[in-house]
SERO-4910 file (N, C-alpha, C, O; in steps of 0.05 Angstrom, whole numbers):
BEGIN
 pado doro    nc1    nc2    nc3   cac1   cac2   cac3    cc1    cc2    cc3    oc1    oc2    oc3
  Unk    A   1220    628   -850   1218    604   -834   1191    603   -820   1184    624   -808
  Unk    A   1174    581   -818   1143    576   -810   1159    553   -773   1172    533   -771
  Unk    A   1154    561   -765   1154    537   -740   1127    534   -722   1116    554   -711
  Unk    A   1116    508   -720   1101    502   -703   1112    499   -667   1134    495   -657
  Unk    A   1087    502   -657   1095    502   -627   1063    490   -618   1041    492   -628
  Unk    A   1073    476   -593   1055    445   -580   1064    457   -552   1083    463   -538
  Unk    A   1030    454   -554   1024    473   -516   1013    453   -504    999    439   -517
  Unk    A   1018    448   -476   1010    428   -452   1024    413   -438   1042    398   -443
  Unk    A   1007    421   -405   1021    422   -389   1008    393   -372    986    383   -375
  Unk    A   1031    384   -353   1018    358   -344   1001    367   -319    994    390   -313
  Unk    A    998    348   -309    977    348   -273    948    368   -281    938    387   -269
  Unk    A    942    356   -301    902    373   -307    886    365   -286    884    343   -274
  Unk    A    877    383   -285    845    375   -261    825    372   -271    809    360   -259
  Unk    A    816    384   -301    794    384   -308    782    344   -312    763    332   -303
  Unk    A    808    334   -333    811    314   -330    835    306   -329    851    317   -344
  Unk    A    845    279   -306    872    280   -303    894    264   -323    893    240   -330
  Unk    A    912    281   -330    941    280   -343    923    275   -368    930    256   -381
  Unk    A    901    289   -378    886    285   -404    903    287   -429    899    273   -449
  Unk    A    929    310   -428    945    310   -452    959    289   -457    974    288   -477
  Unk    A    955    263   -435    965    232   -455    951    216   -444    958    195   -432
  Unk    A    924    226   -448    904    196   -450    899    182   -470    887    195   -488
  Unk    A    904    160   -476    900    148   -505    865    155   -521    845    158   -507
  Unk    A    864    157   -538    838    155   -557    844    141   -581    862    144   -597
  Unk    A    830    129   -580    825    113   -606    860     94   -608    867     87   -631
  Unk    A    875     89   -589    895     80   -582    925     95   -594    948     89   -600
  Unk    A    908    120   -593    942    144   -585    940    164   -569    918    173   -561
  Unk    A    962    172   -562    952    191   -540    952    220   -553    972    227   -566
  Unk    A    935    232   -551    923    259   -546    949    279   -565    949    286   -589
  Unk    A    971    283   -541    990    300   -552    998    290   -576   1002    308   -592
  Unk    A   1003    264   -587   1012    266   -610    994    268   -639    999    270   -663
  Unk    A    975    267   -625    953    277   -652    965    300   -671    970    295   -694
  Unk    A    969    324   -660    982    353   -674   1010    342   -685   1019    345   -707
  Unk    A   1020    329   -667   1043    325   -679   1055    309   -699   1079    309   -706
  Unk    A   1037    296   -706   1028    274   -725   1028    288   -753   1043    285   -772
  Unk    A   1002    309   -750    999    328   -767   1008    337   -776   1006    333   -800
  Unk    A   1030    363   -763   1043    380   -769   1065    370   -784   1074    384   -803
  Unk    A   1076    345   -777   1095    336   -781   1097    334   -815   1117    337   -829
  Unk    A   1074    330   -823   1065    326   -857   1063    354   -866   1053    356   -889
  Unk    A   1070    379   -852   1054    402   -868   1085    419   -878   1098    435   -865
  Unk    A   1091    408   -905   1121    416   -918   1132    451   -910   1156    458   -910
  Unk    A   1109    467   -906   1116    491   -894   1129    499   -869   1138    521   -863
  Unk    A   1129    476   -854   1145    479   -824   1172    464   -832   1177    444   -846
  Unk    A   1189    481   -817   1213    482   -815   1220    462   -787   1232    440   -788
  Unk    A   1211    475   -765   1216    461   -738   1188    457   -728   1168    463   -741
  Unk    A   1188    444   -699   1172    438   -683   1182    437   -659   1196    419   -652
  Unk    A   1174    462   -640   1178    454   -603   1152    449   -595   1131    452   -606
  Unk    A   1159    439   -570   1140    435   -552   1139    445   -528   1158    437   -514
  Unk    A   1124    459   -519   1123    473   -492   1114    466   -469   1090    472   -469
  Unk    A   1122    454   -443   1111    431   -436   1131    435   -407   1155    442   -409
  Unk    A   1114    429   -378   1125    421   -357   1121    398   -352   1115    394   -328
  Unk    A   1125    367   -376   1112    349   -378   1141    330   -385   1149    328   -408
  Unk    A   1158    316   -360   1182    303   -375   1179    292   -400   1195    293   -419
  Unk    A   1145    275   -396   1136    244   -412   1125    262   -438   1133    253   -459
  Unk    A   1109    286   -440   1108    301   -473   1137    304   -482   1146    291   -501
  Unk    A   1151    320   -469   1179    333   -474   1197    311   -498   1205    313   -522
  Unk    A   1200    284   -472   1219    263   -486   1209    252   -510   1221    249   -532
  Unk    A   1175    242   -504   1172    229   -517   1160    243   -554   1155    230   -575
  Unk    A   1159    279   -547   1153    293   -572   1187    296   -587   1190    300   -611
  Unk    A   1202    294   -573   1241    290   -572   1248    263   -597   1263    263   -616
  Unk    A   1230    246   -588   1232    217   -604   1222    222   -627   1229    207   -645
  Unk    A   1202    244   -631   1185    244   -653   1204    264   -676   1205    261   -700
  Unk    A   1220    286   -658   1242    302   -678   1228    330   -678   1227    348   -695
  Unk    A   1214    328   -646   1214    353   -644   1228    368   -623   1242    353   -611
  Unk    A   1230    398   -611   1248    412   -599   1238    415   -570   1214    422   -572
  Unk    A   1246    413   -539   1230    411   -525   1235    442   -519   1254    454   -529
  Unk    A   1215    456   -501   1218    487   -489   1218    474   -457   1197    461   -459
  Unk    A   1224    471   -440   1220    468   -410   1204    492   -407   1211    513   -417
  Unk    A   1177    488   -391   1162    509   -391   1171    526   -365   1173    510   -346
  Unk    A   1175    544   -358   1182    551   -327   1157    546   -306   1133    545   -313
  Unk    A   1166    543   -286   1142    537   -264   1126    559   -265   1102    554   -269
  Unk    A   1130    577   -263   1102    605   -256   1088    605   -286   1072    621   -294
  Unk    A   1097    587   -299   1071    591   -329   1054    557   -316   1031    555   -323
  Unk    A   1061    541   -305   1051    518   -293   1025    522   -282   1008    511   -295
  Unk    A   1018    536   -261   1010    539   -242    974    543   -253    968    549   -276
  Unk    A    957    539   -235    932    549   -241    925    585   -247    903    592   -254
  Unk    A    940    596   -245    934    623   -246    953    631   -271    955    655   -276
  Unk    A    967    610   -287    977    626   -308    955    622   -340    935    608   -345
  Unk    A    965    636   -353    949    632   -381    963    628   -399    987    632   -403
  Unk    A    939    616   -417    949    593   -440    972    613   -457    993    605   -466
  Unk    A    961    647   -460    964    672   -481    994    674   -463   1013    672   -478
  Unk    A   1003    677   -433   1024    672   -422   1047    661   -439   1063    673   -454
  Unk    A   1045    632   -434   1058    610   -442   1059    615   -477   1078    603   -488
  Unk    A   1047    626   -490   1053    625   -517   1079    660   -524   1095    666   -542
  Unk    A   1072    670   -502   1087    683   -515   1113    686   -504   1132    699   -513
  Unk    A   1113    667   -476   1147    658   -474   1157    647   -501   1172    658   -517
  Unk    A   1144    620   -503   1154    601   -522   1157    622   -555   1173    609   -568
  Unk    A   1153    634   -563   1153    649   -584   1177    672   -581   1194    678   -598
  Unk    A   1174    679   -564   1196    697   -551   1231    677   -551   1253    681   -560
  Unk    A   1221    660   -538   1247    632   -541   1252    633   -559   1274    642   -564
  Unk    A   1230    623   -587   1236    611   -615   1245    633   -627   1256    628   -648
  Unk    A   1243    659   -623   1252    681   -641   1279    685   -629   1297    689   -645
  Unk    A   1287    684   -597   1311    688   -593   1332    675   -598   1354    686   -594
  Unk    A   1329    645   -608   1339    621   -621   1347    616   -650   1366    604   -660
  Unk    A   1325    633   -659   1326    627   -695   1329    657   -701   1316    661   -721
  Unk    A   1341    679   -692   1350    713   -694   1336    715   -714   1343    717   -737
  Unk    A   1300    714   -699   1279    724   -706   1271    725   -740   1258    742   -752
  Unk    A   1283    703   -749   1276    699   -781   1260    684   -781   1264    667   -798
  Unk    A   1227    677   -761   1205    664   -762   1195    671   -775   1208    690   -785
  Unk    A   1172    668   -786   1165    687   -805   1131    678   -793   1113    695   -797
  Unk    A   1127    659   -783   1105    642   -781   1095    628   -758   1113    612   -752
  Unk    A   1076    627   -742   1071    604   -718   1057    595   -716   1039    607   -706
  Unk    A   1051    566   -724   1025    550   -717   1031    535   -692   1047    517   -686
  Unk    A   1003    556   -674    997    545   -652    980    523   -648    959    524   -660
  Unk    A    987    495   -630    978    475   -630    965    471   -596    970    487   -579
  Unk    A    952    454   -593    944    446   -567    947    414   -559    939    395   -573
  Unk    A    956    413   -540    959    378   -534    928    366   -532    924    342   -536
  Unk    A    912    379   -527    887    370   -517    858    382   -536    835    385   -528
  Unk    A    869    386   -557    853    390   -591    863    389   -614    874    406   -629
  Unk    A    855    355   -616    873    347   -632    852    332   -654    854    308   -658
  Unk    A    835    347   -667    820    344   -688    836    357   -714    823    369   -732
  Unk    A    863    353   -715    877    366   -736    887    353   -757    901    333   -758
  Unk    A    875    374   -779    883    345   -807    921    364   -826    925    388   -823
  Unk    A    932    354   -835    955    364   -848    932    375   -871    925    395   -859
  Unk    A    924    375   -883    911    389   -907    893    410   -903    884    425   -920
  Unk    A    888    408   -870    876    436   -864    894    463   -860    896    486   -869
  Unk    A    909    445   -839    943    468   -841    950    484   -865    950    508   -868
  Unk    A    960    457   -888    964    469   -911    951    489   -923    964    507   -934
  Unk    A    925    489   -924    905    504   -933    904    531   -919    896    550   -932
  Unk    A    911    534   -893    911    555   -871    933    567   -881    929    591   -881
  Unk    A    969    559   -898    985    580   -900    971    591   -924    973    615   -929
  Unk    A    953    571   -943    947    585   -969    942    607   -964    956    627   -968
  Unk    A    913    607   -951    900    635   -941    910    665   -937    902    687   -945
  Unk    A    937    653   -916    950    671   -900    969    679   -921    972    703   -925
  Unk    A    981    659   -936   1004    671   -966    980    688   -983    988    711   -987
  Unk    A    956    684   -993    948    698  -1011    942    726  -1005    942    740  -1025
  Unk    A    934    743   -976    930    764   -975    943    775   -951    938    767   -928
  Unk    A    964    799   -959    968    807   -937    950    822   -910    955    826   -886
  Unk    A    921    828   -930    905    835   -901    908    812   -885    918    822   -864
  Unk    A    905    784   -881    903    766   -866    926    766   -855    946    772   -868
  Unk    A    928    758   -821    947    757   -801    952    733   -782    971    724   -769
  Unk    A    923    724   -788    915    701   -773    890    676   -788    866    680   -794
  Unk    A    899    661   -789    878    638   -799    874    612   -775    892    596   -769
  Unk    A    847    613   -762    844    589   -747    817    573   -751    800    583   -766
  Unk    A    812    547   -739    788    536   -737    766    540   -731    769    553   -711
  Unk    A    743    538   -734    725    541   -729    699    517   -730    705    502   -748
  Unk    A    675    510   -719    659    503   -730    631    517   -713    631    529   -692
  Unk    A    609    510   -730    579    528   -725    569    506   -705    570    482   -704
  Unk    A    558    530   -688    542    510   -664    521    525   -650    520    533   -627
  Unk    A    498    528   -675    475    544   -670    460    542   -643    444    557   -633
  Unk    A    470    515   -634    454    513   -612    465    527   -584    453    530   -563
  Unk    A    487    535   -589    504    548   -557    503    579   -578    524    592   -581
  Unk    A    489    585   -586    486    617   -598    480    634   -579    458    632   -568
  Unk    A    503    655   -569    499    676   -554    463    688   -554    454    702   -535
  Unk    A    446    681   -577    417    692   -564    396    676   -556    372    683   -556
  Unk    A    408    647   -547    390    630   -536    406    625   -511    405    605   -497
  Unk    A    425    648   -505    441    637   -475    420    649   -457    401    661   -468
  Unk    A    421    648   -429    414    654   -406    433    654   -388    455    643   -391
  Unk    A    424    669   -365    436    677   -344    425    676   -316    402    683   -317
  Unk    A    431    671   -297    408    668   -273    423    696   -250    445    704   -242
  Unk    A    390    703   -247    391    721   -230    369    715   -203    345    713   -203
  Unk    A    385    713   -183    373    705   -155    361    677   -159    375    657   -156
  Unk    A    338    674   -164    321    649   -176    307    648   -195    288    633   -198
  Unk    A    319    669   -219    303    675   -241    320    667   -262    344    665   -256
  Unk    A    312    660   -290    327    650   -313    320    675   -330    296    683   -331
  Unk    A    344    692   -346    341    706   -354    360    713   -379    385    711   -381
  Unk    A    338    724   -401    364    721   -424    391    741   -419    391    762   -406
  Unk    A    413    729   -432    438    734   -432    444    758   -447    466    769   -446
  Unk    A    419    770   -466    424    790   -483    394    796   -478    377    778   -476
  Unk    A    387    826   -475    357    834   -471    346    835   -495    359    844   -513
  Unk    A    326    829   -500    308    834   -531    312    846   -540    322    837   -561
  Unk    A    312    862   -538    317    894   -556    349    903   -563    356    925   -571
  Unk    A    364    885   -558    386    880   -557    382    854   -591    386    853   -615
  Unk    A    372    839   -569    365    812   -591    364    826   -621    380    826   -640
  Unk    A    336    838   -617    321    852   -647    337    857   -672    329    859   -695
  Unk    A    371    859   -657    387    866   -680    397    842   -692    414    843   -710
  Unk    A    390    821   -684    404    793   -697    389    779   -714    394    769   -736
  Unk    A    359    777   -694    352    758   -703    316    763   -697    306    779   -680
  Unk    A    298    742   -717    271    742   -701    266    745   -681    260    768   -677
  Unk    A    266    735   -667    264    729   -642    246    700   -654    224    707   -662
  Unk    A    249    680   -656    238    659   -661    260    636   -645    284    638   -648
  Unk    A    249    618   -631    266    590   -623    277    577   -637    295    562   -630
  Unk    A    268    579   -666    282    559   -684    314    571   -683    317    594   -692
  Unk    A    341    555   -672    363    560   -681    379    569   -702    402    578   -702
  Unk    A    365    565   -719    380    564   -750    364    597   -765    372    602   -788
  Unk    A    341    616   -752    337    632   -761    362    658   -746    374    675   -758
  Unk    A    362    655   -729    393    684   -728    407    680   -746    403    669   -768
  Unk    A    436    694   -732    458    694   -745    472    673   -746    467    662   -724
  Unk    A    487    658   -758    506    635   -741    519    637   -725    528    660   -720
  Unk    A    530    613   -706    548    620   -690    570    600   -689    569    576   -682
  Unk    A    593    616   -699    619    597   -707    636    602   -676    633    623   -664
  Unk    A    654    579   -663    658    574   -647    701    569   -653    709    557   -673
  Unk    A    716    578   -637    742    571   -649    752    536   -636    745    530   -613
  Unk    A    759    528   -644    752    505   -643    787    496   -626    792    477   -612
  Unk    A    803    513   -634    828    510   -628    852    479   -643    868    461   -636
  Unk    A    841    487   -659    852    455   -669    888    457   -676    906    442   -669
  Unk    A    886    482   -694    907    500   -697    900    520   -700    876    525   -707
  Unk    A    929    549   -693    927    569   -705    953    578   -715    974    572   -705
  Unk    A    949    598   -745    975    602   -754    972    636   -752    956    647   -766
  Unk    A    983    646   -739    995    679   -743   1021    680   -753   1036    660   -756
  Unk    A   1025    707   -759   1044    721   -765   1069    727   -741   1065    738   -720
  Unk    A   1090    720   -748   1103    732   -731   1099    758   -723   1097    760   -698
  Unk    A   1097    782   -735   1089    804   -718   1069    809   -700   1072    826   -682
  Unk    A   1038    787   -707   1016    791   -694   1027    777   -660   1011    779   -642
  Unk    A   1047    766   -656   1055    754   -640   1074    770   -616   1077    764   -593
  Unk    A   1086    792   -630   1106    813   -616   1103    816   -589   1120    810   -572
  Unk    A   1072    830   -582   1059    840   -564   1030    835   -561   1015    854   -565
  Unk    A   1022    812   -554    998    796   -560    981    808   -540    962    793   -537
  Unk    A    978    833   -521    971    845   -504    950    873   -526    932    889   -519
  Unk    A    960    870   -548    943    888   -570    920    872   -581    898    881   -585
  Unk    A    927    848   -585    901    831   -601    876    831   -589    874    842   -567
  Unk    A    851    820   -603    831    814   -589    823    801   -561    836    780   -557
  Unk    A    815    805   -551    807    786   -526    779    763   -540    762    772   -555
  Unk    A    781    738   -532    793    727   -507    829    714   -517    848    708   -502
  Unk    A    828    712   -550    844    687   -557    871    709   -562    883    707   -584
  Unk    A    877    725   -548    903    741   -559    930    733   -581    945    749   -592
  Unk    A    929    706   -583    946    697   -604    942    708   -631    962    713   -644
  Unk    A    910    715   -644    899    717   -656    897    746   -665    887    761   -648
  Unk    A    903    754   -681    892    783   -693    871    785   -700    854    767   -704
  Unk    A    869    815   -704    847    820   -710    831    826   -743    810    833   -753
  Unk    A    858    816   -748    852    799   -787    857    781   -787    879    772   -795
  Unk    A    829    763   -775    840    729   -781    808    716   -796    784    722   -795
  Unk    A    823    696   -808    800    693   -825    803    662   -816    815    657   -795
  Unk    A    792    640   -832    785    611   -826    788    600   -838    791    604   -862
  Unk    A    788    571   -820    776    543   -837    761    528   -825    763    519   -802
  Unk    A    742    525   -842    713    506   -829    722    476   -819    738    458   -827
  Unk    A    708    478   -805    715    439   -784    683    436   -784    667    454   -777
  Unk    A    676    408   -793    639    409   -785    646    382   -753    658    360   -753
  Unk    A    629    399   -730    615    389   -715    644    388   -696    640    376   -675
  Unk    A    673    398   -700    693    392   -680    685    406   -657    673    428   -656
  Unk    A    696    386   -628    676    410   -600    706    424   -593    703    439   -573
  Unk    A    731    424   -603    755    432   -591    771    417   -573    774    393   -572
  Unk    A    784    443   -554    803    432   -538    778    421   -509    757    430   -500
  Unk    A    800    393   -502    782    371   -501    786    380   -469    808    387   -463
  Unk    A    765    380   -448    763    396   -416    744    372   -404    751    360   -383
  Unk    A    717    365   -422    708    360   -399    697    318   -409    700    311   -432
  Unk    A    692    308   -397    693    275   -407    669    275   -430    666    253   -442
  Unk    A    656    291   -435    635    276   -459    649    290   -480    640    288   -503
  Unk    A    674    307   -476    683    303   -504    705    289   -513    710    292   -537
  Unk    A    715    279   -504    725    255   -508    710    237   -534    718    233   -557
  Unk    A    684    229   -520    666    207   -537    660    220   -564    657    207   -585
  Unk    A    659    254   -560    650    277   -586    676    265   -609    673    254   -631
  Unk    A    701    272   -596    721    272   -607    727    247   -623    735    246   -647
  Unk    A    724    225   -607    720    198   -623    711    196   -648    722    190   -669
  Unk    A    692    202   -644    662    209   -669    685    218   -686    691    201   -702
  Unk    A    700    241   -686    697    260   -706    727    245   -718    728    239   -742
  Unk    A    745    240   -704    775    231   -718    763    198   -736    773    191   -758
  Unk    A    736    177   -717    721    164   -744    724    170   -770    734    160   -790
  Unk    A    708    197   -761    697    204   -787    712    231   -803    703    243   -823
  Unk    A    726    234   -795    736    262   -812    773    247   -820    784    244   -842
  Unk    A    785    240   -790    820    246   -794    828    219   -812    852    212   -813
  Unk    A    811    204   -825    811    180   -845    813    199   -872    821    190   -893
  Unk    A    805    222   -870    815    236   -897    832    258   -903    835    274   -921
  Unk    A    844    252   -878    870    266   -875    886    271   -896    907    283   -892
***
């Protein structure tokens, strides 16, 4: 059994109640759910959510709501928190015959059904793989053109000689390494990589540490601050028309 799960919570500060602001004249949360809904490998769909208006209105759509508890609400809880209640729920519900979890976000919703599909291929063809998520390249935010400020000084984020192992040292962007970015659009793990998500990598703990990809060109992710919004526009234009 594969089940998806739909993360977001209401009252955002970054921007407000952003997981149902309309774009392009739908709102936000149901972008994923739109998606998923087409990807023949899922079985169910919850939604995890201290959000009556996601809850009911993802309910209409024929998916399962989770009531999120208040202490995963709060500013001091984490996203890696809240996923592994809700997983913990869905395994204590379905006597742990998941086999699968594609994690969704209310607020990155650059997701096509044929990318999904393509994400269990991956994950069915090799058991090294544990995890398959998004990504796209964004040479220009490359960890060796970052900086850091010290007192009143601008200073690189990685020391030269540090650098030397990547790259020229040249300004042109595109001579380092690349730099792929997770884009969060979806992610699908394994039920086991999910057990004890306190073992995985840092920062995205959902994620193991055999996860491989799928390319997104130019997606900026889960959507925080207002110019991506206008990014995001751009891209469901031009990309979720070939859904």
């Amino acid at each position: 059994m594969n089940v998806a799960i739909l993360f977001g919570r209401k009252n955002s500060k970054s921007i407000k109640n952003k997981n149902i602001i309309k774009i392009l004249s739908k709102e936000m949360f149901m972008y994923p759910i739109d998606a998923v809904k087409k990807v023949k490998h899922i079985t169910k769909i919850y939604v995890s959510s201290d959000s009556d208006y996601i809850l009911n209105h993802s309910k209409q759509k024929g998916c399962i709501p989770i009531k999120r508890p208040k202490y995963l609400c709060n500013d001091k809880a984490l996203l890696e928190e809240a996923i592994q209640h809700a997983v913990n729920y869905c395994q204590n519900l379905n006597q742990n015959k998941i086999k699968n979890f594609v994690i969704l976000l209310c607020n990155s919703i650059c997701v096509r059904t044929k990318d999904i599909e393509k994400g269990f291929k991956i994950l069915n063809s090799s058991n090294k793989i544990d995890t398959v998520t998004t990504v796209s390249k964004f040479n220009n935010f490359s960890p060796v053109r970052a900086k850091k400020i010290k007192g009143k000084k601008l200073l690189n984020y990685i020391p030269n000689k540090e650098l030397k192992r990547f790259t020229p040292l040249s300004c042109d962007r595109d001579k380092s390494v690349h730099s792929y970015y997770c884009t969060q659009s979806f992610t699908i793990s394994r039920a086991k990589t999910l057990k004890n998500m306190k073992k995985n990598p840092f920062p995205f703990n959902w994620m193991s540490k055999n996860t491989s990809f799928i390319f997104q060109d130019s997606c900026v992710g889960d959507i925080d601050f207002p110019w991506q919004i206008e990014a995001t526009k751009w891209w469901l234009k031009k990309y979720l028309k070939r859904n």
